[in-house]
C-alpha positions, 0 to 999 in steps of 0.5 A: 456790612462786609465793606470799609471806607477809608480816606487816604491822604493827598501824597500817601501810599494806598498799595505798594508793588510787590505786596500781596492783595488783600482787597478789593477796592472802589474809589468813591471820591478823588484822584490817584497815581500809578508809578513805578520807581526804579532803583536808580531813583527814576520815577516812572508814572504809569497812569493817573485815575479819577473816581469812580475806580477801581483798585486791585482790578487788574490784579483779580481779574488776572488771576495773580496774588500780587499787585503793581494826587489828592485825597481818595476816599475808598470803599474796601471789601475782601479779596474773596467777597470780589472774587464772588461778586465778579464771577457773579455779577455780569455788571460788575465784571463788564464794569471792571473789564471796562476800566481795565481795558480803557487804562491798557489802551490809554497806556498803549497809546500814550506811552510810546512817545515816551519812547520816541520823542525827545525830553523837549517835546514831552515837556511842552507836550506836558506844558500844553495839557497842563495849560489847557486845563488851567484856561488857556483854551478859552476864548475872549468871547464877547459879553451879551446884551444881558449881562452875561460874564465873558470866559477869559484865558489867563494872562500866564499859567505857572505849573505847580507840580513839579515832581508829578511833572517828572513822573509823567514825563518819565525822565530823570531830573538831570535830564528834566533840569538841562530841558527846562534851561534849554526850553527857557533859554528858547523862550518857551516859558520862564522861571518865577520862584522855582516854577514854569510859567507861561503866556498865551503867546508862548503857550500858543508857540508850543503848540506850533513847535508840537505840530511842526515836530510831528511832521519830523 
């Protein structure tokens, strides 16, 4: 009886940095981003959550009044009902504190080769991870006797998500734009209406070229 659902729509926005907290919420179904944009433009994307999550987190449990896709489906409760609930509830706080540490760690992890690595290798990093989610990882295999179906890689993957693209990657569009030309032009991928778009053979070259750069 003290809890709202709301569905917020692919692309909104759920909470802005610098805006008080108010609430407490538990992402039931979907995905949601983290960035942070700069005035000069940049967008930066600081992580990307799955339900189940949390939203104001990090904020309650550090004791501060401000705060820092598809679509999501939340369920909301006060910020004193929260506040109540983890001082209460061991489970809750040991689940809360799960998340927060695991999103810390992953940040402390990944974000450093945004630091030190080039704009080239951060998008074939991209490119590579988006290919392995999209099949390319998955084996010719053979069908068995009884007529089971084979898991086939694609022939190509196009990466449609261009500007959540530059978010993760972390770098301006100049820099993005003269990286995708440079990486093209390398054969690394090619450009079919607007998008990068790979083979196996070339998804299986960047990998080789990560590796090789590692040992730099």
């Amino acid at each position: 009886s003290r809890c709202t659902v709301r569905t917020h729509a692919a692309g909104s926005i759920i909470h802005q940095k610098n805006m008080e907290l108010g609430y407490f919420g538990i992402v039931a179904k979907g995905e949601n981003r983290v960035i942070n944009e700069f005035e000069n433009g940049n967008v930066y994307m600081i992580e990307s959550n799955k339900a189940i999550d949390f939203i104001g987190e990090v904020t309650i449990l550090a004791g501060m009044s401000h705060t820092s896709v598809t679509d999501n489906v939340v369920a909301y409760i006060s910020r004193r009902d929260a506040e109540r609930w983890l001082a209460s509830d061991i489970n809750i706080l040991n689940l809360a504190a799960r998340h927060t540490a695991f999103k810390l760690y992953r940040s402390s992890y990944n974000n450093g080769a945004k630091l030190f690595y080039p704009p080239s290798y951060l998008l074939l990093d991209y490119m590579v991870k988006y290919g392995r989610q999209n099949g390319m990882e998955s084996s010719r295999g053979m069908g068995s006797s009884r007529g089971m179906g084979t898991s086939r890689a694609p022939a190509s993957v196009t990466v449609l998500r261009t500007r959540q693209m530059q978010e993760e990657i972390g770098v301006n569009v100049k820099t993005l734009n003269r990286t995708i030309r440079q990486l093209k032009e390398e054969g690394f991928f090619s450009i079919c209406k607007g998008k990068i778009t790979f083979t196996r053979e070339q998804y299986e070259a960047a990998i080789e070229w990560l590796e090789a750069e590692k040992d730099k």
